[in-house]
N, C-alpha and C positions, 0 to 999 in steps of 0.2 A: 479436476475439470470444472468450469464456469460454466452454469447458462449464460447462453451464448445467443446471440441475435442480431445476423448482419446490417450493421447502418453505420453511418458517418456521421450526421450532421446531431442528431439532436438522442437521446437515451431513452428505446422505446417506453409504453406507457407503462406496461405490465412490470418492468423492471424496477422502473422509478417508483412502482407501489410498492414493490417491496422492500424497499428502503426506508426504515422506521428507527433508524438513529439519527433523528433530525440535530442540526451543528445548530446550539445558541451561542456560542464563543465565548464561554463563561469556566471558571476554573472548578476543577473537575478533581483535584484532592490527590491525584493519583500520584502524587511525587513524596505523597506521605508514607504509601505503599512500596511502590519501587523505584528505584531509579531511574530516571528518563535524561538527564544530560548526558547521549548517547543512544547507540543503536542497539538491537536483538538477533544475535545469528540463530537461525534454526538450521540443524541440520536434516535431510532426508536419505532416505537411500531410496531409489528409483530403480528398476528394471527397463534395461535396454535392449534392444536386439542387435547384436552384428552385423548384420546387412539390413542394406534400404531394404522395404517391400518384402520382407519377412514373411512368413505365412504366420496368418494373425490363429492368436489361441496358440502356439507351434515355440514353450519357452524351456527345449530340452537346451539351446544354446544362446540363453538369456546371459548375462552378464550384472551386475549390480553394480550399480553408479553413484555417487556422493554428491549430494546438490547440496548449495546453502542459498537459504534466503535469508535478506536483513532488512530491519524494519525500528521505526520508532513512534513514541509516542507521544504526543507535545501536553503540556498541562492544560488547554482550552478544550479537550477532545477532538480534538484530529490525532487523524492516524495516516503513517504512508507505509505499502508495501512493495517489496520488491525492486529495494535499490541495485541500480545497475552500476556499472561502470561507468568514466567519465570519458567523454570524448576530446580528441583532440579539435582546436578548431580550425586548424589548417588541414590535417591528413583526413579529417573526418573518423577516426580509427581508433578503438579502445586504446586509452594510455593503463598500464598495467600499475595501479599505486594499490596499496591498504585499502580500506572501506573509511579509515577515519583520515584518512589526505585527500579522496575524493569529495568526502563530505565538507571538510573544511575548505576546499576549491569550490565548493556548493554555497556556502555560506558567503565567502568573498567577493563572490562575483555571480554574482546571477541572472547575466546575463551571456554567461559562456553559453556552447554546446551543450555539455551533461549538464549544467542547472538547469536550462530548459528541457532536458529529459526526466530531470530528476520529476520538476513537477510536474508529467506527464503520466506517474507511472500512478499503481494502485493507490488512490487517497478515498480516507474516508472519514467516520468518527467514530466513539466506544463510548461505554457506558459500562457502569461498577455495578457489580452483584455479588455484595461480600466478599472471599477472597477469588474470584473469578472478573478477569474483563473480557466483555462482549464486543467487537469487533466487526463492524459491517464496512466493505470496501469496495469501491468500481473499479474495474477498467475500462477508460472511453478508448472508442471506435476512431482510430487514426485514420481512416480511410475507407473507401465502400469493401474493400475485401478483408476489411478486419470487423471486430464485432465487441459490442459492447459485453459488460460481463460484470454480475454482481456476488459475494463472497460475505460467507458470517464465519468467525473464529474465533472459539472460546479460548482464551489462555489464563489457567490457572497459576495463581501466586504460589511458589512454593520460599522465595525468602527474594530479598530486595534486589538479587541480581540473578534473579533463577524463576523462569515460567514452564508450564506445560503446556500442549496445545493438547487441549482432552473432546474436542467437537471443532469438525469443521465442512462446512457443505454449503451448497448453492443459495442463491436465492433467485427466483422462489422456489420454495421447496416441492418437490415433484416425486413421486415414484421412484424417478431414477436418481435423486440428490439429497437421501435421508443422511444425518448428520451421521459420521464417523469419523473415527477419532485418526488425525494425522501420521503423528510419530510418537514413537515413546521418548525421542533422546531431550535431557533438557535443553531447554532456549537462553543462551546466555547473555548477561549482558558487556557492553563494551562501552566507555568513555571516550567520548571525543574532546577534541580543543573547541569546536567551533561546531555549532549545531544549526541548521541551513532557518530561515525563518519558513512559515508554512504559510504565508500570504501570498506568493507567488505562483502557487498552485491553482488548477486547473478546475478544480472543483467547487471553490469559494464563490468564482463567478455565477456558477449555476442557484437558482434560486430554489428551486426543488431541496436542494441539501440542505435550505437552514430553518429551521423551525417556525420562525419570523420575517415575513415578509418585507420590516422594518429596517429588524438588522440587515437585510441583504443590501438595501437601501443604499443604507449609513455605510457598508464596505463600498461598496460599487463606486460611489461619491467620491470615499478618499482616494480609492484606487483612479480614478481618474484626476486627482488631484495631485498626486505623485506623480504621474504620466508628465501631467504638464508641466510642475517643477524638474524635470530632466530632459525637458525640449531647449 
């Protein structure tokens, strides 16, 4: 679960404090560690209920469920979680491909449907602590009934296509959001053809995420300079 905190327009304040993996867009070494041309599936096992409106606490006829999340990590420190599906842009409606046909559909064109989902989803940046990367991420508030939500997760190196998530909890930390550890199963990794660019995302605009007021600057500039070159 996220702290959570409904709004839309902007990332309350208390949130944004807790955000202390500030982005300098500087190369960050971690390709000397593991692999990153390509994504990371983690697997979960989850408990479900069989009926809507369950009686809560009440898991004699719970069931176990297999989630996977996929994520990757670019060598500037950005990080994105929880790639989805790719939409169609006519039917509006998941097209059922791989994670690396979507993502190469993400990379070609980014201006479909699912690349602008893509870069909508958790992004964030990390930072090296020996064989451990730390991992801080949002999700912004698509609407006044959804809510923003910030995320730290340690994943340990165990060799150049293989992580652990050994800590993972809210921010800020609370009472109810002391780190604990995810899953046991390892995190693998996967090669794609085509890896999506991370400028496109939703997060870069914001000036809070970068360390440097400067650098936010110098992106903003160009990003509006590419704008006009494709008018």
């Amino acid at each position: 679960m996220l702290t959570i905190m409904p709004a839309c327009g902007s990332i309350p304040k208390y949130l944004k404090n807790s955000f202390t993996y500030c982005f300098d867009d500087k190369y960050t070494g971690l390709d000397k560690l593991i692999n990153i041309n390509g994504y990371y599936r983690e697997m979960s096992l989850i408990e479900r209920s069989p009926t809507v409106g369950g009686f809560l606490g009440d898991k004699s006829n719970y069931y176990v469920d297999t989630v996977f999340h996929y994520f990757m990590f670019y060598d500037n420190g950005i990080f994105v979680y929880n790639i989805r599906d790719v939409y169609n842009d006519d039917t509006k409606k998941p097209v059922k491909k791989d994670v690396s046909s979507f993502l190469k559909d993400f990379a070609e064109n980014s201006e479909s449907l699912g690349a602008k989902q893509f870069y909508m989803n958790f992004w964030g940046s990390y930072i090296i602590c020996g064989d451990t990367i730390k991992v801080q991420s949002v999700y912004k508030a698509m609407s006044f009934n959804d809510s923003w939500g910030v995320r730290e997760d340690w994943y340990l190196i165990i060799d150049r296509n293989t992580l652990l998530c050994i800590n993972s909890f809210n921010l800020p930390i609370t009472n109810h959001s002391q780190p604990k550890k995810r899953t046991q199963y390892p995190i693998t990794f996967h090669p794609i053809p085509a890896k999506p660019q991370p400028y496109y995302s939703w997060i870069l605009k914001e000036k809070w995420f970068w360390r440097y007021e400067r650098d936010w600057n110098v992106f903003m500039n160009s990003l509006e300079k590419s704008k006009r070159k494709k008018k």
